[in-house]
Backbone as a ProteinNet text record, in pm:
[ID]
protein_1_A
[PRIMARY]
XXXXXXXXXXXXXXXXXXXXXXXXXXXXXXXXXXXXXXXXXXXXXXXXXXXXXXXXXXXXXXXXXXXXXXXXXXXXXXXXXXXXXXXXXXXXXXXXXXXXXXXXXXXXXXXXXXXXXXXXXXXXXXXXXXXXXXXXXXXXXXXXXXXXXXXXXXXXXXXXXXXXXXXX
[TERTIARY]
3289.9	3243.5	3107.3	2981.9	2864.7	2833.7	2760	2722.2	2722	2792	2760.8	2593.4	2509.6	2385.1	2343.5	2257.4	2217.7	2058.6	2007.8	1836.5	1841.6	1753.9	1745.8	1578.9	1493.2	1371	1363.1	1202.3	1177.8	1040.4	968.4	835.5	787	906.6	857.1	739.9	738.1	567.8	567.4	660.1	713.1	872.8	941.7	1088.6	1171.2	1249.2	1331.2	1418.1	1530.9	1660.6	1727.2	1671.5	1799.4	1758.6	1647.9	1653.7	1770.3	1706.6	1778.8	1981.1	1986.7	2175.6	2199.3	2147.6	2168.7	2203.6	2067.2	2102.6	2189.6	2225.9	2319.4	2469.5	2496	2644.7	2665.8	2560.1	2584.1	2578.8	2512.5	2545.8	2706.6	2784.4	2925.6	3020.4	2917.4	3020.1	2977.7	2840.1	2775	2740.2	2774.1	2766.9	2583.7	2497.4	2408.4	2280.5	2217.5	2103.9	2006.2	1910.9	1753.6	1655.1	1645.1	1547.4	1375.8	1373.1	1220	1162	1010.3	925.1	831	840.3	827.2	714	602.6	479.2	452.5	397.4	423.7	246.8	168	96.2	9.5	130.8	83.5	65	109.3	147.9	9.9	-46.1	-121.7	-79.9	-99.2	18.7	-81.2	-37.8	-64.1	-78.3	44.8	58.3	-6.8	-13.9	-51.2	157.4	83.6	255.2	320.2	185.1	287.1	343.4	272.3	307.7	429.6	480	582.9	694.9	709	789.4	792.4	775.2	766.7	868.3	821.5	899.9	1034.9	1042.9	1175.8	1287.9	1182.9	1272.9	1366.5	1251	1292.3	1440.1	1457.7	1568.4	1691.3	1667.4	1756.3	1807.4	1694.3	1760	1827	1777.5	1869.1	1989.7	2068.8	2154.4	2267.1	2186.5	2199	2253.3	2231.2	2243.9	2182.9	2296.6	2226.4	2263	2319.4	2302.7	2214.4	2118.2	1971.1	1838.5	1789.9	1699.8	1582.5	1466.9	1315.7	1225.2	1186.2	1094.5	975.3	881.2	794.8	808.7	720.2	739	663.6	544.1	464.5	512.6	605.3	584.9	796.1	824.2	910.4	1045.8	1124.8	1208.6	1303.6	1356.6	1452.1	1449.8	1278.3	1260.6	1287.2	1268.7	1239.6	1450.7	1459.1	1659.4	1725.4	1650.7	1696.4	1633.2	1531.9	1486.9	1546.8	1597	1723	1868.5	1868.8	2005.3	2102.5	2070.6	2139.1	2145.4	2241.7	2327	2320.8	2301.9	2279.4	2142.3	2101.4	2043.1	2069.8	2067.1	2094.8	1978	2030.6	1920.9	1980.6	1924.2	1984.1	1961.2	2015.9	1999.8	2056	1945.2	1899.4	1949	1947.6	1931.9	1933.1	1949.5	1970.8	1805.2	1694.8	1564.2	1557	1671.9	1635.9	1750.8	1831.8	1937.8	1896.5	1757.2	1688	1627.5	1567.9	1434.6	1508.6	1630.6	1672.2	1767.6	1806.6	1890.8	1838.8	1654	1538.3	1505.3	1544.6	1473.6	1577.4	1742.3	1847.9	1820.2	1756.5	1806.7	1669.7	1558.3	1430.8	1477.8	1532.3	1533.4	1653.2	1767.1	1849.2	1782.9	1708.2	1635.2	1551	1511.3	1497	1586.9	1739.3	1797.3	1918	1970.7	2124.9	2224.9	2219.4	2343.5	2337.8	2224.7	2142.7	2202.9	2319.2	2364.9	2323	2286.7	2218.6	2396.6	2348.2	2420.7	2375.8	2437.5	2327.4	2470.3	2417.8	2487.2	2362.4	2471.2	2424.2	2402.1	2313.3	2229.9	2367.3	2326.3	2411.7	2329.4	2464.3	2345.4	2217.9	2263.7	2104.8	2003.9	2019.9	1922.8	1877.4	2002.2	1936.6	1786.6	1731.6	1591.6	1475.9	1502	1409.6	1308.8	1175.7	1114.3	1061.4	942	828.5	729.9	707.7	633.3	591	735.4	725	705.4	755.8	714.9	570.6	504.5	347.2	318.6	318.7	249.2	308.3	345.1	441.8	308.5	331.5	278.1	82.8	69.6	-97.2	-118.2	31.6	-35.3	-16.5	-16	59	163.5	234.4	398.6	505.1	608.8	719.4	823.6	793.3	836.3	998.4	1018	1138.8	1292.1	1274.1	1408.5	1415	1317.9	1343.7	1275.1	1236.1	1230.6	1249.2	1303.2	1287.6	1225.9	1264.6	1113.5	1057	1056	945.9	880.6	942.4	808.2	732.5	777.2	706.6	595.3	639.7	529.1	429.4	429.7	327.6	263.4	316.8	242.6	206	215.7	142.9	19.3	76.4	-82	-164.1	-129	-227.2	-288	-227.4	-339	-410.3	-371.9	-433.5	-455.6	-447.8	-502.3	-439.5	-501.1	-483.6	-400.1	-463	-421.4	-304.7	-216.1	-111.5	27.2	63.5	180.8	292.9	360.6	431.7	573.8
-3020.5	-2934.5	-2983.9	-2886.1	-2898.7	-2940.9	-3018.4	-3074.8	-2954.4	-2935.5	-2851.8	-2848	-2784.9	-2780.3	-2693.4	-2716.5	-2601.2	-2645	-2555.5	-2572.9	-2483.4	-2538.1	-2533.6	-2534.6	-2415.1	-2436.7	-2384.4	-2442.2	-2402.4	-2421.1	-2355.8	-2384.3	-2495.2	-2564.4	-2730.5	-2716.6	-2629.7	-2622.2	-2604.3	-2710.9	-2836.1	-2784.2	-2879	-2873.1	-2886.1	-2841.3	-2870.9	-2880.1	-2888.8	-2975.3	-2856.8	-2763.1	-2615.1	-2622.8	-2705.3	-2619.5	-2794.8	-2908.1	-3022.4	-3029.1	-2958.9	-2887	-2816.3	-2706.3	-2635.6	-2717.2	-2817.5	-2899.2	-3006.1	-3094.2	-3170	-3098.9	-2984.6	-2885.6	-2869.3	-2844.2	-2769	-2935.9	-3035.4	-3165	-3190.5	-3180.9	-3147.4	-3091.9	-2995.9	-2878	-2908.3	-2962.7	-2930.8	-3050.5	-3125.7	-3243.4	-3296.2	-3171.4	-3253.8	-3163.9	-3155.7	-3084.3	-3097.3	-3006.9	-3003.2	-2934.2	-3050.5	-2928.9	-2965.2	-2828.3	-2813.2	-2778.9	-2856.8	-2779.6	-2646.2	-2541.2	-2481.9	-2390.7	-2381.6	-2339.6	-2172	-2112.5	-1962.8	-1917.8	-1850	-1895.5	-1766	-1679.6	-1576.1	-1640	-1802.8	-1847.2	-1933.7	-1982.3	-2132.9	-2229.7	-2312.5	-2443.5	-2566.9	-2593.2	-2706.4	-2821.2	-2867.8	-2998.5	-3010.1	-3071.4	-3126.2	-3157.1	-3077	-3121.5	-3240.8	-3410.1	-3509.3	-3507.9	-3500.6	-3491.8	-3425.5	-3274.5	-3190	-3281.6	-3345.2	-3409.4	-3544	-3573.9	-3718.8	-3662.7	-3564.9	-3516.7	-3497.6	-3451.6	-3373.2	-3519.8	-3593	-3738.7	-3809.2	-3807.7	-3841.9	-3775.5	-3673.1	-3606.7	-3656.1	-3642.8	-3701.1	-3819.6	-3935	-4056.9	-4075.4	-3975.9	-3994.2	-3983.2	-3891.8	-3842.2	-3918.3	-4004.9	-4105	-4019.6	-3934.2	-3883.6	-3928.6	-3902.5	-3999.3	-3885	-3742.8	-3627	-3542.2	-3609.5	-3470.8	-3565.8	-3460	-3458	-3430.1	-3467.9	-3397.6	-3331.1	-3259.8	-3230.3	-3088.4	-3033.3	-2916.4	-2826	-2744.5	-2621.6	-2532.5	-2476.5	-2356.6	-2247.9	-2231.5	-2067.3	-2042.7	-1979.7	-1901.6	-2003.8	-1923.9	-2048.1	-2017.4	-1864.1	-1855.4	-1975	-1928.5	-2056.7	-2199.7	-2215.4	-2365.6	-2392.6	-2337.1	-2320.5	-2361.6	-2265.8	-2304	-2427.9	-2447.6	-2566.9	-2681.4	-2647.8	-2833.5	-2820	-2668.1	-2643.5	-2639.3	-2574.9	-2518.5	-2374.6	-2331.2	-2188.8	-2140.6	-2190.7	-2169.9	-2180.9	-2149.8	-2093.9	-2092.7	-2162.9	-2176.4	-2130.6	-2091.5	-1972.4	-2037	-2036.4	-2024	-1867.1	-1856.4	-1708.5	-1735.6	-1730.3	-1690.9	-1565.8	-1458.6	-1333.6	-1218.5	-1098.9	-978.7	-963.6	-980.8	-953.2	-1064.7	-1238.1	-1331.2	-1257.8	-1159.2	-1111.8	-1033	-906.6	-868.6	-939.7	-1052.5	-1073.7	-1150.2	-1193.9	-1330	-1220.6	-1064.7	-972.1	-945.5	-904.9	-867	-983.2	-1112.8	-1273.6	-1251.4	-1238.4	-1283.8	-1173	-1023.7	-905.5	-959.2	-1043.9	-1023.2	-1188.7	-1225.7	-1374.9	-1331.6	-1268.7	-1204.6	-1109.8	-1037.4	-991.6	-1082.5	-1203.1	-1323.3	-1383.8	-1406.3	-1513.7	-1445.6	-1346.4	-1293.3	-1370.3	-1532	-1577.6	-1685	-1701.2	-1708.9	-1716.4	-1727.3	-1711.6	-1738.2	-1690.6	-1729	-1734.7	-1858.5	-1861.4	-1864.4	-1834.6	-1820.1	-1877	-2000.5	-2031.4	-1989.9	-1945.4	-1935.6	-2070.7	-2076.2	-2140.6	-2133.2	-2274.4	-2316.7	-2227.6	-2175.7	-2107.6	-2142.7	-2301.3	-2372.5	-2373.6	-2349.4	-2371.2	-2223.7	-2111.9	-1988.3	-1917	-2009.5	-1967.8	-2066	-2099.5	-2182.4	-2183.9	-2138.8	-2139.5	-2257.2	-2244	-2340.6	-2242.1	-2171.9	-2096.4	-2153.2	-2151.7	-2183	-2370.1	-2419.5	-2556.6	-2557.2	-2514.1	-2510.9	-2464.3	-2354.9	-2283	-2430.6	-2454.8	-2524	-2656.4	-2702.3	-2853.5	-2863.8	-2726.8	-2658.6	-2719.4	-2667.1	-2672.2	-2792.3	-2886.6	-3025.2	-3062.9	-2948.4	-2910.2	-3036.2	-3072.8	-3121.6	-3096.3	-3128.9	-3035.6	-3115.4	-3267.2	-3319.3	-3244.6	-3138.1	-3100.7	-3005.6	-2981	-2901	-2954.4	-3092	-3178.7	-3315.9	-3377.9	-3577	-3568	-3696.8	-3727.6	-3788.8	-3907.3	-3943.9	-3832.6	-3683.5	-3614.2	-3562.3	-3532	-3473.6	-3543	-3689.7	-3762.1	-3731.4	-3742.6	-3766	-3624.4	-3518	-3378.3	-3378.3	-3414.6	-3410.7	-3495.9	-3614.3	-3711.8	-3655.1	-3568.2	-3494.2	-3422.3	-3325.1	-3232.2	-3288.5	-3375.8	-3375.2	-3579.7	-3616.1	-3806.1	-3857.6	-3940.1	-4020.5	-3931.8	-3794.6	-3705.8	-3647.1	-3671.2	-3602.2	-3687.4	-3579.8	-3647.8	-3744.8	-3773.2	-3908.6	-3904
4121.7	4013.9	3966.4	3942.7	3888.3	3773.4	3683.2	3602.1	3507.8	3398.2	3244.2	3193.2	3274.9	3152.7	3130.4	3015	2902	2879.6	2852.5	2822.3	2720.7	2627.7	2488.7	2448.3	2489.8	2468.7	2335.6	2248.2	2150.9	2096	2027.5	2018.7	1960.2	1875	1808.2	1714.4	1631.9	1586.1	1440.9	1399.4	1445.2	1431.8	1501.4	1525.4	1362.9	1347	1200.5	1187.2	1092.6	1044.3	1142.6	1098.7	1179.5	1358.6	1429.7	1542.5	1578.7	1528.6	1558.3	1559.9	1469.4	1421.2	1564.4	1568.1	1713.4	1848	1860.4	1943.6	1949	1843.9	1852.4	1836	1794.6	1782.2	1981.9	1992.3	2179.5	2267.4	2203.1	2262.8	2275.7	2198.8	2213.5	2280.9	2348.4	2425.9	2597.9	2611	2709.4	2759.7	2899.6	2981.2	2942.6	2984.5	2957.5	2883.7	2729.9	2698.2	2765	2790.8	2825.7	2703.9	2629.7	2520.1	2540.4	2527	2617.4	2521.5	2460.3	2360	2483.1	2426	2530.7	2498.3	2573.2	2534.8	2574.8	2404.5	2447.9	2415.1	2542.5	2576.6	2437.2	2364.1	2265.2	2136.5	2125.1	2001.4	2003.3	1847.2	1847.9	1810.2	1857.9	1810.1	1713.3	1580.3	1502.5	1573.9	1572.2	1691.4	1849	1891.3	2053.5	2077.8	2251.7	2250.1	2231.7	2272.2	2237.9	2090.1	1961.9	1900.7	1866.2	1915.8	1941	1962	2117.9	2198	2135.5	2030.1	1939.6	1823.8	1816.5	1661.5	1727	1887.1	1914.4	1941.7	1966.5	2024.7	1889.4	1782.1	1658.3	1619.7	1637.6	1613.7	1695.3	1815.2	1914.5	1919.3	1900.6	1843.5	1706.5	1574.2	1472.8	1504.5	1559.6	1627.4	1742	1779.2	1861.1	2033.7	2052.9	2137.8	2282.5	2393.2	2525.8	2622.4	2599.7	2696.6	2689.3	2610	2558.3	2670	2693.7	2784.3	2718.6	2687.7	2611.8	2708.7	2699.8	2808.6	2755.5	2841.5	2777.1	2946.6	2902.2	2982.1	2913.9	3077.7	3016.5	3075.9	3161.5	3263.3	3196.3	3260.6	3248.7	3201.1	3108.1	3107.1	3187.3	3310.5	3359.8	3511	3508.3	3653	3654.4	3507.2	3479.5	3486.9	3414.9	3395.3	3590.7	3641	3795.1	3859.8	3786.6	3892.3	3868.6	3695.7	3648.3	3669.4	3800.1	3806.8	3712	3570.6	3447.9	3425	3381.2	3437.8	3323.3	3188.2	3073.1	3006.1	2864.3	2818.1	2653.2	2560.3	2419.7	2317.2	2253.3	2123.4	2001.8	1891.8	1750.2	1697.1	1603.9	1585.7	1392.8	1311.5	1176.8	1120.7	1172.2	1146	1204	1170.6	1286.1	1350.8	1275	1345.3	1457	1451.8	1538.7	1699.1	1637.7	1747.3	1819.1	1768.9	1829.6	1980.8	1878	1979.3	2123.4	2053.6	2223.3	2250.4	2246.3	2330.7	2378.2	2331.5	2432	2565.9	2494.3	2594.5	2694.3	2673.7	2747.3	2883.4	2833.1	2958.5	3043.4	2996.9	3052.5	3132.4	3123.7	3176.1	3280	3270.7	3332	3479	3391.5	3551.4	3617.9	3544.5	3694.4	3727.9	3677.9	3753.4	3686.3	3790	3732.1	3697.1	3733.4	3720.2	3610.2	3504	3385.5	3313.1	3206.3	3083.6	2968.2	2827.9	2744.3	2634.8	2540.6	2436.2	2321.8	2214.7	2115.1	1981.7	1916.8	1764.1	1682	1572.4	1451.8	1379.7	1303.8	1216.1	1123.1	1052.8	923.1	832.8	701.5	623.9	522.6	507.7	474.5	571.1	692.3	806.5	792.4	739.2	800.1	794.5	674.2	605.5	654.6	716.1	772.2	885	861.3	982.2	1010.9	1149.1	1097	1080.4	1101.5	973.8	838.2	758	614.2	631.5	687.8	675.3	676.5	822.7	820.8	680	619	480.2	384.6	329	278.7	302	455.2	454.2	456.7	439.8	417.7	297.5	213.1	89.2	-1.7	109.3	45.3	-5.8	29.4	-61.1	21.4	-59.8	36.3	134.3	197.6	353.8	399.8	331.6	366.7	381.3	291	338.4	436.2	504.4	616.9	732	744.8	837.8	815	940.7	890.5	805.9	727.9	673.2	698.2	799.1	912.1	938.4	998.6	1090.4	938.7	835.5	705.6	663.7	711.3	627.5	736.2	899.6	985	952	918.2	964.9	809.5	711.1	587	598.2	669	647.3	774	895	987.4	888.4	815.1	748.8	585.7	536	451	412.7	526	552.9	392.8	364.7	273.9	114.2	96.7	-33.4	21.6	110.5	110.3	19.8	-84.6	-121.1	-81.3	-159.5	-85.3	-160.9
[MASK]
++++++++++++++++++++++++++++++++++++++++++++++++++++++++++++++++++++++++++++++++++++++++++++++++++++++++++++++++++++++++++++++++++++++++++++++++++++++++++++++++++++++++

């Protein structure tokens, strides 16, 4: 019998308490995670991916987790899914506009690799409001960003944008 895996991409920009929950809940179910900060070539990204893949590690070791995999990815995630020989596919899902968009991801990733499965948990309902969106606006404005990320990564992405005057 084949190894249980699941790939778990996400834009990391920056990663937060809700995408980190997702992944450690499906660490449970699933032999081995692949979470991929995963580069969408329509989006602009704050961070540099190491930075991304620093924040995502941080999580993983709080966690203490030893079946999560870190990794990035620019092209497709159905190809990338076959090339780590994982049959799955994990989403969080916030909201009916977030059920939209990954019913649209699951049929379009499906017509590359029929045998593809996407899963999708729901968000805790403290997580449910949570973008990084609002963290970014939020950590613009020097605001405190800890409860919706480490606060290791809060402090690093407060003192990126605003050095020495960022709150503490």
């Amino acid at each position: 019998m084949s190894e249980k895996i699941i790939v778990y991409p996400i834009s990391a920009n920056p990663p937060s308490w809700g995408h980190a929950d997702i992944m450690m809940r499906a660490a449970t179910h699933f032999e081995k995670i692949i979470w991929v900060a995963a580069t969408n070539p329509q989006k602009s990204y704050m961070f540099t991916l190491e930075e991304r893949l620093e924040m995502m590690r941080a999580y993983v070791d709080y966690y203490k987790l030893k079946n999560v995999e870190i990794c990035s990815h620019a092209g497709t995630i159905a190809r990338f899914a076959e090339e780590k020989g994982a049959t799955f596919l994990l989403r969080g899902l916030r909201n009916s506009s977030d059920y939209q968009m990954e019913l649209e991801l699951s049929v379009g990733n499906r017509g590359i690799n029929k045998e593809l499965e996407t899963i999708c948990l729901f968000a805790k309902p403290h997580f449910a409001t949570i973008s990084s969106t609002l963290i970014r606006e939020l950590a613009q404005l020097n605001e405190r960003i800890d409860q919706y990320v480490m606060p290791s990564i809060a402090k690093k992405i407060l003192h990126k944008l605003h050095g020495d005057k960022a709150i503490t």
